[in-house]
MARDRENKE-549926 format. One line per 4 residues: number of its first residue (from 1); their letters; for each residue y, z, x of C-alpha. Coordinates in steps of 0.2 Angstrom, whole numbers, plus 2048, in hexadecimal, padded with zeros to 3 digits. Last residue first. Layout:
// residues N
NUM	A	Y Z X  ...
END
This chain:
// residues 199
199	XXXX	977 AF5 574  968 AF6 566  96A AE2 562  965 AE2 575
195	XXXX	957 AEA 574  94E ADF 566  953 ACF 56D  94B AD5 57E
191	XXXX	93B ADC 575  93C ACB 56A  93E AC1 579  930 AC9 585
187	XXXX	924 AC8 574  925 AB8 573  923 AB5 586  915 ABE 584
183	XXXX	90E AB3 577  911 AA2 581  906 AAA 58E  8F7 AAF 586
179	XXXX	8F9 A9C 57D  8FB A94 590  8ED A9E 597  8E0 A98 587
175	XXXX	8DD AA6 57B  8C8 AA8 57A  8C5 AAE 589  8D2 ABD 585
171	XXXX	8C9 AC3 577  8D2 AC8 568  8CF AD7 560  8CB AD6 54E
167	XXXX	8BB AE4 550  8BC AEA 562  8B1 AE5 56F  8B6 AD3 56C
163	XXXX	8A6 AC6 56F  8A6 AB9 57B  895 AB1 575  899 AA1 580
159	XXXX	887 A99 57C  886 A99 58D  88A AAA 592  87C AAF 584
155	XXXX	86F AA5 585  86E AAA 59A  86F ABB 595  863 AB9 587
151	XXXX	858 AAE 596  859 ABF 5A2  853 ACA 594  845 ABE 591
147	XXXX	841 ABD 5A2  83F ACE 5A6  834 AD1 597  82B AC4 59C
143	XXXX	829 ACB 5AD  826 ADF 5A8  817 ADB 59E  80F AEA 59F
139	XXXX	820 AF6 59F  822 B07 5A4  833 B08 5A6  843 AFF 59E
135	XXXX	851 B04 5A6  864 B05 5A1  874 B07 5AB  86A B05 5BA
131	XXXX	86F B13 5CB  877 B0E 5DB  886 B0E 5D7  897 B03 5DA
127	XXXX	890 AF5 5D0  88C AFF 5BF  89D AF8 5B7  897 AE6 5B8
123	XXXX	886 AEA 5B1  874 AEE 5B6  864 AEF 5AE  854 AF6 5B7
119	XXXX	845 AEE 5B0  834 AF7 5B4  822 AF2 5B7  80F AF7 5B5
115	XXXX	7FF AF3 5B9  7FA B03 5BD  7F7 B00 5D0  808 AF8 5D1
111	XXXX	811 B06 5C7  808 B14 5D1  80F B0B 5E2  820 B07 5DC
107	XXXX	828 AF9 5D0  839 AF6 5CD  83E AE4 5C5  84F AE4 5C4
103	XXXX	85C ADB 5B9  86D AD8 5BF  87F AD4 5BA  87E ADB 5A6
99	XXXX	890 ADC 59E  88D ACD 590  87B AD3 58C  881 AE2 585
95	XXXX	879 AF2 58B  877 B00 580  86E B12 584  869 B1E 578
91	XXXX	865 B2E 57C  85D B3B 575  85D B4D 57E  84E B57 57C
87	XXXX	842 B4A 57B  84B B3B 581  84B B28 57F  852 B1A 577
83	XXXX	857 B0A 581  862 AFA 579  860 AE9 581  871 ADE 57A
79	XXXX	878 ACF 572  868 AC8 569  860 AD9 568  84F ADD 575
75	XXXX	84E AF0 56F  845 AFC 57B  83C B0D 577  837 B1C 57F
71	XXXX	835 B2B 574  823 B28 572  820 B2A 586  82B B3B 588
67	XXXX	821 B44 57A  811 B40 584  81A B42 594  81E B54 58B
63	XXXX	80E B58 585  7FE B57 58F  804 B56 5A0  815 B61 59E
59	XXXX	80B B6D 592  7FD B72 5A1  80B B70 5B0  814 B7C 5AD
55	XXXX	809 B8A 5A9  7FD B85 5B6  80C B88 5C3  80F B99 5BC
51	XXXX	7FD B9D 5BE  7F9 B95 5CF  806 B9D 5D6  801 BAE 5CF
47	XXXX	7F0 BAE 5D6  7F5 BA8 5E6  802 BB4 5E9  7F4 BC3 5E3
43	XXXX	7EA BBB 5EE  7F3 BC1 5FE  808 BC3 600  809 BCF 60E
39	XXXX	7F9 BC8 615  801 BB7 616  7F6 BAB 611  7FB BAC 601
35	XXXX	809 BA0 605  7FD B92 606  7FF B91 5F3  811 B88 5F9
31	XXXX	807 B79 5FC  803 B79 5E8  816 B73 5E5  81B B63 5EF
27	XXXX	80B B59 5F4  800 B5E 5E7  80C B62 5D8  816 B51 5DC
23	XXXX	806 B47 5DC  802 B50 5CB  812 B4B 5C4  812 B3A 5CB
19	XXXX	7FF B37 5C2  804 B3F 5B3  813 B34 5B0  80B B24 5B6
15	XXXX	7FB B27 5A9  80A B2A 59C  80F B19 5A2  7FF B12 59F
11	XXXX	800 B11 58C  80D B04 58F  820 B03 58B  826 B02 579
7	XXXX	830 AEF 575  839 AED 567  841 AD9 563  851 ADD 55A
3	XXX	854 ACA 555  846 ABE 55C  84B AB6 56C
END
């Protein structure tokens, strides 16, 4: 795989975006205009409803998933998948290839009749949640993508890229049992040496 391969997700998922918020302002928000049925309440209700509801909804269509969709952005790196995204808050999440245990394809209703897929990554210190440590959404080639994070993984086990998290640590699959072993017992004599000059 090509070193620090960058992947964007596809026009459509701005399309997604508006499309779930929209479904969500139908079924969950604009039933509450029914209020104004209430005498008490009348047009006056409505009018206002309708007004505070338009002021959301007008810059949330057409500029923050706008905003949203350009700030997406995932790295395919030889040793791990790298996810920028946020508007207001950045973040930046990295997942080595090393840690990952799963790879998810979600895709709902909208996603399928949009064309559309995403990866949800998951690691060894992710297995008691529910939730991805990193997802890739809004993909249009979802299944290559899929497989070509899978086959890093794959590349990487089996090439044995054992790689210390520190800088000059040493990793433990790298010491044979017998030479981890040998050490401590080293150290068990000098500690023991060492206290009992101090008596």
């Amino acid at each position: 795989m090509e070193n620090g391969t960058v992947i964007s997700p596809h026009e459509r998922l701005k399309a997604k975006y508006r499309i779930n918020t929209l479904l969500i302002f139908v079924f969950l928000i604009f039933p509450l205009v029914f209020l104004g049925l209430i005498p008490e309440l009348g047009w006056w209700y409505v009018a206002i409803f309708m007004a505070a509801n338009i002021l959301w909804l007008v810059p949330v269509l057409l500029a923050f998933i706008p905003a949203y969709y350009r700030s997406l952005e995932y790295e395919l790196s030889n040793d791990e998948v790298i996810v920028h995204k946020g508007v207001i808050t950045k973040t930046v999440d990295v997942v080595p290839y090393n840690m990952i245990t799963n790879i998810s394809i979600k895709r709902g209703p909208v996603d399928r009749w949009l064309g559309l897929g995403s990866l949800a990554i998951h690691t060894a210190g992710y297995s008691q949640s529910s939730a991805a440590e990193a997802s890739l959404v809004g993909l249009g080639e979802y299944e290559d993508i899929h497989k070509r994070i899978l086959s890093a993984v794959r590349e990487y086990r089996a090439g044995g890229a054992t790689k210390p998290a520190v800088e000059g640590a040493v990793a433990l699959e790298e010491a044979s049992t017998t030479d981890l072993l040998a050490r401590i017992l080293e150290e068990l004599q000098a500690l023991r040496e060492s206290l009992d000059s101090q008596e």
